[in-house]
C-alpha positions in Angstrom: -67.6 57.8 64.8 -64.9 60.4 64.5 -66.2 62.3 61.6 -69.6 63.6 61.0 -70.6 65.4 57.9 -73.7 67.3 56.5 -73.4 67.4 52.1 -76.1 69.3 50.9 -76.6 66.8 47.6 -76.2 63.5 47.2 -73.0 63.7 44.2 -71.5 66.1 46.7 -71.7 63.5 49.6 -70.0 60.7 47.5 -67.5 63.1 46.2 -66.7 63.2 50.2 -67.4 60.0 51.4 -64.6 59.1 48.4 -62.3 61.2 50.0 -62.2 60.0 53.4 -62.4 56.7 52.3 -59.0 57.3 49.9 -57.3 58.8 53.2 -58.1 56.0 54.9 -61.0 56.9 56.8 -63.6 53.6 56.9 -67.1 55.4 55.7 -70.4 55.2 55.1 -72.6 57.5 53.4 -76.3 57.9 54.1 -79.4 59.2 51.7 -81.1 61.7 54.4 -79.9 61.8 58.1 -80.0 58.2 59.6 -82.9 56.9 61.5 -82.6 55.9 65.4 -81.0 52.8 65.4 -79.0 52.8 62.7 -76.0 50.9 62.7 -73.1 52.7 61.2 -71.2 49.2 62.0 -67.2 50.2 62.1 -67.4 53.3 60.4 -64.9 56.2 61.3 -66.6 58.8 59.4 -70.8 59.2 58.3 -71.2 61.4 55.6 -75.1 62.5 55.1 -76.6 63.8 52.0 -79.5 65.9 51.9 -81.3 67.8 49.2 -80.7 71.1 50.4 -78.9 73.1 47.8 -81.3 74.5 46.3 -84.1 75.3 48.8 -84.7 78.1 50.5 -82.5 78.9 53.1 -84.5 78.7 55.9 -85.3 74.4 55.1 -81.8 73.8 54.3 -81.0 75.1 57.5 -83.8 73.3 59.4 -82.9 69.9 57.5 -79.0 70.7 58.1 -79.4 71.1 62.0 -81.4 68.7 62.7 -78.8 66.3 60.7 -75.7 68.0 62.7 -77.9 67.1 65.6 -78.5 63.4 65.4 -75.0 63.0 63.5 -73.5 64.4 67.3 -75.9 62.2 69.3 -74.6 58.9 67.2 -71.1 60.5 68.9 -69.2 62.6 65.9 -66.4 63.9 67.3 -66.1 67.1 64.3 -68.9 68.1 62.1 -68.5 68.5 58.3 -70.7 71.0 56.4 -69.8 70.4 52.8 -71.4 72.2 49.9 -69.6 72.0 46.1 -66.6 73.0 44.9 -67.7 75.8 42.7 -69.4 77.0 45.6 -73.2 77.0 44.3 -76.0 79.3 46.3 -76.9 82.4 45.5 -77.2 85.6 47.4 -80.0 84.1 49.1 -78.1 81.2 50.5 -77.6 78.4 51.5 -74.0 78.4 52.5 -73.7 81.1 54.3 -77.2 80.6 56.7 -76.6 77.0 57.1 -72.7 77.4 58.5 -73.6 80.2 61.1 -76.5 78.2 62.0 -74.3 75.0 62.4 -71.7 77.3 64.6 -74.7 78.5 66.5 -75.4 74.7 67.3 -71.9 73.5 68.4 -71.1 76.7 70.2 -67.9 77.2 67.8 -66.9 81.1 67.2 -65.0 80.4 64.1 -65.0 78.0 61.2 -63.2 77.5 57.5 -64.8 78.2 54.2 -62.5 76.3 51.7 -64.1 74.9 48.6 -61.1 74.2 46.7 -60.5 71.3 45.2 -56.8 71.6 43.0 -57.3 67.6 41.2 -60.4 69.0 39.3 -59.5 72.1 38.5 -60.8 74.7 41.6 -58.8 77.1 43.4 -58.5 79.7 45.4 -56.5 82.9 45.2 -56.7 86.1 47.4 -60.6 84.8 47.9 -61.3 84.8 43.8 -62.6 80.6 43.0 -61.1 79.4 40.0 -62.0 76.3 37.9 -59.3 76.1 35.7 -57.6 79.3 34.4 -60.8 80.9 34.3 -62.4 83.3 37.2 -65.8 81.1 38.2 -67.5 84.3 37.2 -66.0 83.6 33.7 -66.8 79.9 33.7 -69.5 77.6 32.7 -70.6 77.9 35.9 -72.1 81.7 35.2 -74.9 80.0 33.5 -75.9 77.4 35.7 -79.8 77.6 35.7 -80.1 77.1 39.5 -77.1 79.1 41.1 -75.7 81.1 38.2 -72.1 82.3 39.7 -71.2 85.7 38.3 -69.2 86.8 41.3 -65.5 85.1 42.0 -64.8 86.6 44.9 -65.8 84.4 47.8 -65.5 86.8 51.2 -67.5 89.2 48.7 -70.1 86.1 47.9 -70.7 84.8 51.5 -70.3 88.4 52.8 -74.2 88.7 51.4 -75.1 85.7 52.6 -74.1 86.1 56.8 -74.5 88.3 59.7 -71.4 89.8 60.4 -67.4 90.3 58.4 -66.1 87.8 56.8 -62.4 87.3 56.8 -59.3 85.3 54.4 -56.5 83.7 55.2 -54.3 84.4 52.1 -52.2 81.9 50.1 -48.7 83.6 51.5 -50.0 83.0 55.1 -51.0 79.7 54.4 -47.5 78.7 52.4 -45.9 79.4 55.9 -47.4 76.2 57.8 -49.5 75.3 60.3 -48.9 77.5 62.8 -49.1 80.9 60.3 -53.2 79.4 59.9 -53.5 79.2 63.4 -52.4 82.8 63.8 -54.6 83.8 61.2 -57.6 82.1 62.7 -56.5 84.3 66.4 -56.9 87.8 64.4 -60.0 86.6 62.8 -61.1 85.7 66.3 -60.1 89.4 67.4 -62.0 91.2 64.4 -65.4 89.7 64.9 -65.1 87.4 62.0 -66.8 84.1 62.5 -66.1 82.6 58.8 -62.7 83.0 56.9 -62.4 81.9 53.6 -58.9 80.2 53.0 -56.7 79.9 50.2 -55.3 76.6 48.6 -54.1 76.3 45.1 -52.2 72.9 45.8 -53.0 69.5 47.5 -50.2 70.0 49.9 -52.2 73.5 50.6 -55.5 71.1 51.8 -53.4 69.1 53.9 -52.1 71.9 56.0 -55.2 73.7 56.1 -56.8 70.1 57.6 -54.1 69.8 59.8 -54.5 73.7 61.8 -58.4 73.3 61.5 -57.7 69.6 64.3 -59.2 71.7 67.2 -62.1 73.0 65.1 -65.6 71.8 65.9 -67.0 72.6 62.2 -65.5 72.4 58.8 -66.6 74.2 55.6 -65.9 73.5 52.2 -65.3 71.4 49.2 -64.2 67.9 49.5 -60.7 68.9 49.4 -60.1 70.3 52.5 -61.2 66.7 53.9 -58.2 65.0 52.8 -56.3 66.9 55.8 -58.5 65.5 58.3 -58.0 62.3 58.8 -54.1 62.3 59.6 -55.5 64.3 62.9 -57.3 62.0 63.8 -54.2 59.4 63.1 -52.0 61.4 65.0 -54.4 61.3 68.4 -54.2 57.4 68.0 -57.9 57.2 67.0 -57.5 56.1 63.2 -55.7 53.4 61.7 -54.1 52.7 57.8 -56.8 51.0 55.7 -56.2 51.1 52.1 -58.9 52.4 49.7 -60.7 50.0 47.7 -59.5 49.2 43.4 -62.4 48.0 42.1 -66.3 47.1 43.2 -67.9 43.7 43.8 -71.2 44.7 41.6 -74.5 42.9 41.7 -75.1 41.1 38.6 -77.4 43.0 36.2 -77.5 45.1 33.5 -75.9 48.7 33.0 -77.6 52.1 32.6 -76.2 56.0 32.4 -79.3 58.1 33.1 -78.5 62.0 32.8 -79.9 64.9 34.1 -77.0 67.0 34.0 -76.8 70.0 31.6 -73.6 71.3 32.9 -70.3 71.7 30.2 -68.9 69.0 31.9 -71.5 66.4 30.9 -72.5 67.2 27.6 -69.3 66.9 26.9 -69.5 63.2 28.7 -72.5 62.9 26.6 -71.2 63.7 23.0 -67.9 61.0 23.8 -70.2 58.3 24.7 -72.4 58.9 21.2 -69.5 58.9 19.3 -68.1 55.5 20.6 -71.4 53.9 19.7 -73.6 54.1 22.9 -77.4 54.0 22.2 -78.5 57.1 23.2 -81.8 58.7 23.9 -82.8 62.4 24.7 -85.0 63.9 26.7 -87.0 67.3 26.1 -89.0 68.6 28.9 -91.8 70.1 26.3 -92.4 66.5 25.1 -92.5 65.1 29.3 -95.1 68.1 29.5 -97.2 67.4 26.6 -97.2 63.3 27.8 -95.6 62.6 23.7 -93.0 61.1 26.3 -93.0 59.5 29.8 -91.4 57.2 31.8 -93.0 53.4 30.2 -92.1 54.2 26.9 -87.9 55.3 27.8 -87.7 52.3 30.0 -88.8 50.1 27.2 -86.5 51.7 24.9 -83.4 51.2 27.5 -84.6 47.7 27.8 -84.2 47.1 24.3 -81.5 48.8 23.1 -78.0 47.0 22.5 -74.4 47.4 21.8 -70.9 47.5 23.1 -71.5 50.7 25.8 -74.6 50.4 27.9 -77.7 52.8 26.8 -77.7 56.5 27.9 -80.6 58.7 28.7 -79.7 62.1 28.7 -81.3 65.6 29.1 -78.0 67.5 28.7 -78.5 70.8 26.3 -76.8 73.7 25.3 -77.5 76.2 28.0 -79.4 78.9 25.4 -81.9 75.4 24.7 -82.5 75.2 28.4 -83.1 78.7 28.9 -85.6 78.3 26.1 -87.3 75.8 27.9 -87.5 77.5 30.8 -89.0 80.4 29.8 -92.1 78.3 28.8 -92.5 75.7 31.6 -91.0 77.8 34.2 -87.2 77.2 36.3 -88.6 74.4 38.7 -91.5 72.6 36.5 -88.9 72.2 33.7 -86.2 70.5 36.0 -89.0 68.7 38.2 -90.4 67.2 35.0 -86.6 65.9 33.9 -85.5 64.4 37.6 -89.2 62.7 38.2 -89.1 60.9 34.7 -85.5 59.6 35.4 -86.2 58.5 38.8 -89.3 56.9 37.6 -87.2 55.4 34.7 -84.8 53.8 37.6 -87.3 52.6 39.3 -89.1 50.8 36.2 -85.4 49.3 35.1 -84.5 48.1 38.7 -87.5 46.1 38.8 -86.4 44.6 35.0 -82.9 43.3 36.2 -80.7 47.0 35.9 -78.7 46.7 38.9 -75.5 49.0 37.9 -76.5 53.0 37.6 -74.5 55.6 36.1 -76.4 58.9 37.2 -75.2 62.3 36.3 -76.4 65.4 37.9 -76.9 65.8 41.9 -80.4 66.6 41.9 -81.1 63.8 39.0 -79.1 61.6 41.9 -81.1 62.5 44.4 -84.3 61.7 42.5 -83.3 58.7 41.5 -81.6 57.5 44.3 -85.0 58.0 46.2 -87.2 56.2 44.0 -84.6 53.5 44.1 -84.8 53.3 47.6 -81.3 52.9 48.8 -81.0 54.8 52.4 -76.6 54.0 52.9 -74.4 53.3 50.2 -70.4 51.8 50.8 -67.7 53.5 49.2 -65.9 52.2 46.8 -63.0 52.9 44.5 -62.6 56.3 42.8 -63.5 56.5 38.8 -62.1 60.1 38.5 -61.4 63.1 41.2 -64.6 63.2 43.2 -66.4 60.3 41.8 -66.7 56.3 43.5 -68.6 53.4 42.2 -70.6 53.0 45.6 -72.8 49.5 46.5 -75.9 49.9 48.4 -76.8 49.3 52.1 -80.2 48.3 53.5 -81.9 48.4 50.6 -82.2 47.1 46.7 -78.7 45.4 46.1 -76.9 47.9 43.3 -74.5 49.8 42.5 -74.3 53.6 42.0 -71.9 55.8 40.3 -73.2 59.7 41.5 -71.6 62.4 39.5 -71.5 65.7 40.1 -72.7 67.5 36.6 -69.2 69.3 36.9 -66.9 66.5 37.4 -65.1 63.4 35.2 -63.4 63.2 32.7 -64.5 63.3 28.7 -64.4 59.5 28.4 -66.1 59.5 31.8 -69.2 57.3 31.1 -67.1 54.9 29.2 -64.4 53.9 31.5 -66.5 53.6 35.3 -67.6 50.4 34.1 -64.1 48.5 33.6 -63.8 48.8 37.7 -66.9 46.5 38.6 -66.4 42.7 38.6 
C-alpha cells in the first residue's frame, strides 16, 4: 500500500477513493478502519471512512488515530487526512485537533491544509474558500445545520481550532513551481507554523502542490490535492498506468435514490428528478416523531411505486423548514430520526431485491451504508466531480452511489444510472 487515507465521512471517502482511482491509483475504500487480516488484495492506495465530522473533537481524534495507526501497520507509505471541500467543523473542531494530532503520531513538523477542489466550484485565494464566485461565508454553506460556515478565511478558521500560528502559501508563490512551495514550507518551518493553508484556484495548481508535498508524511485537504500524488509515487517507480473504469458491472436488482441531504445542491437534485416524472416521497421529521410515519410503511411505498426514473425518498427542505424543525425536536434528534428511518428503509428494500442505491447526504451514507452492511466498496467510474458508482466488497452484493449533499450536477439523480450494466 502506498497510500493511506483517513476521510472523516463516508461521501468524502468516495469522492477520494474516485480520485486516486481516476489518476491511476488501484483503490479500495473501507466503511470504518479495516479489521486484522484484511486483505487489501493489490490495492496501491486504502482510503477509510469514518463518521467523524461531526463529533466532538476529542472521538474524532481518538477514531482518526487509531485508523492512521492500523492504516501504517498494513504498511502506508503517506497518510491522507481528508475532510470536505468546503471545509466543514466548527470552531470546536474537528480539522484542526485531528491534523495536529495525526502530525503528533507520525512525528511530521509540518503538513498542508488544501481543501480546494477547482472542478466543483472551490477555491482558494489569499486563505479566503470560495465555492463558486461567492465567499463560503456568503454561500449556502452559512446555513448548514451542522457546521454553519460564516468565516472564509481559512488560516483565520483553523487558527481557533490549533495550538500554535498557522501559516499560507499564497497563489503567486505557488504559480512559481515546485520549488517556490518548497521554500514556502522552509519559512513556515522557521516561524513555528506546523499547518499552512495553500492556495489553488486551478487543477494545474493541485498537481504542483501534490508534487512539492512527495516528502511529506501527512496530507490535508479536499480531494483535490490528491490528484498530485500519485505521479510521485510514479516517478519513484512504485506505481504503474491503470486506466479508470467507464462504467460499473451492477448486481441485478432494482433502483432506489434515498435522500437525506438538505443542502442547495440536492434540493435542487430533488426538484429535477420530480419534474421528469420520478415517484417521489417526502419525509418530515415531526411525522417520524409522532410514528404517523416509519420505515414499513416508505419501504412499501418504494416497493410499489413505478415509472421511467426509479423512486426517490427525500428529506431535502428549505433551510428556514429545517430550522423550524429543529427548534422543536432539537439539532441531533431531528437528523437522527431522518438518517435511522433511511437506513432502516435500505435495509427493508435490500432484503426485497434493491440492489442499486443512490444515497445523498454523508451522514444519510453512513447510516445507510451501516445498516446495509457493506465494510469495502471498489471504485468505479465517476458520475460527476467527486462522485463514483462503487460495488461492494465482503458483504451484500450492491452497488452504491455516495454523494456528498454539495456535489453533482442538477440532472444528477437522473443520469448515474445510464453507467451501470
Amino acid at each position: 500500500m502506498l497510500l493511506g487515507a483517513v476521510a472523516d465521512d463516508l461521501t468524502g471517502a468516495s469522492d477520494l477513493a474516485l480520485m486516486l482511482s481516476r489518476q491511476g491509483m488501484k483503490t479500495v475504500q473501507t466503511i470504518g478502519a479495516p479489521g486484522q487480516g484484511f486483505d487489501v488484495g493489490d490495492a496501491d492506495a486504502v482510503v477509510v471512512a469514518l463518521k467523524s465530522r461531526t463529533i466532538p473533537a476529542g472521538d474524532a481524534v481518538a477514531m482518526s488515530l487509531d485508523t492512521a495507526r492500523a492504516l501504517r501497520a498494513a504498511g502506508s507509505e503517506q497518510l491522507f487526512f481528508k475532510y470536505c471541500s468546503t471545509f466543514d467543523s466548527t470552531d470546536q473542531g474537528n480539522i484542526g485537533p485531528v491534523a495536529e494530532a495525526m502530525l503528533d503520531l507520525l512525528g511530521a513538523d509540518l503538513t498542508i491544509a488544501c481543501p480546494a477542489f477547482p472542478a466543483t466550484g472551490r477555491t482558494i485565494y489569499q486563505g479566503h474558500l470560495f465555492v463558486g464566485d461567492l465567499l463560503l461565508s456568503d454561500s449556502p454553506m452559512k446555513d448548514h445545520p451542522l457546521t454553519p460556515m460564516r468565516d472564509a478565511n481559512l488560516v483565520r478558521v483553523l487558527r481557533r481550532q490549533v495550538r500554535g500560528p498557522v501559516g499560507l502559501i499564497p497563489l503567486a508563490m505557488v504559480e512559481q513551481g515546485v520549488a517556490a512551495i518548497r521554500e514556502g514550507f522552509r519559512r513556515a518551518r522557521a516561524a513555528g507554523q506546523r499547518i499552512v493553508i495553500v492556495d489553488a484556484i486551478r487543477d494545474e495548481h493541485l498537481r504542483v502542490i501534490g508534487a512539492a508535498c512527495a516528502d511529506m508524511a501527512l496530507i490535508t485537504g479536499g480531494s483535490g490535492v490528491a490528484m498530485g500524488l500519485p505521479d510521485n509515487f510514479r516517478a519513484a517507480g512504485k506505481l504503474s498506468a491503470a486506466a479508470p473504469p467507464s462504467m460499473l458491472e451492477a448486481p441485478p436488482g432494482r433502483s432506489v435514490i434515498l435522500a437525506g441531504s438538505c443542502s442547495a445542491a440536492t434540493r435542487g437534485q430533488v426538484r429535477t428528478a420530480i419534474e421528469a416524472g420520478a415517484p417521489a416521497r417526502q419525509l418530515d421529521a415531526l411525522e417520524i416523531a409522532s410514528g404517523a410515519t416509519d420505515a414499513a410503511r416508505v419501504a412499501d411505498w418504494v416497493v410499489a411505486a413505478r415509472g421511467d426514473h426509479p423512486p426517490l425518498v427525500y428529506s431535502s427542505a428549505d433551510p428556514a423548514i429545517v430550522r423550524d424543525v429543529q427548534d422543536k425536536l432539537g439539532v441531533e434528534r431531528a437528523g437522527a430520526l431522518v438518517e435511522n428511518l433511511l437506513a432502516d428503509v435500505g435495509r427493508r428494500l435490500l432484503a426485497r431485491g434493491f440492489t442499486r442505491f443512490l444515497i445523498a447526504g454523508g451522514e444519510t451514507s453512513g447510516a445507510v451504508v451501516a445498516a446495509l452492511g457493506v465494510s469495502a466498496l471498489r471504485i468505479g467510474p465517476e458520475i460527476d466531480p467527486g462522485v463514483p458508482w462503487t460495488r461492494g466488497i465482503g458483504g451484500p452484493d450492491v452497488a452504491l452511489a455516495l454523494k456528498s449533499g454539495n456535489f453533482g450536477a442538477p440532472d444528477f439523480f437522473l443520469k448515474a444510472w445510464g453507467m451501470l450494466r
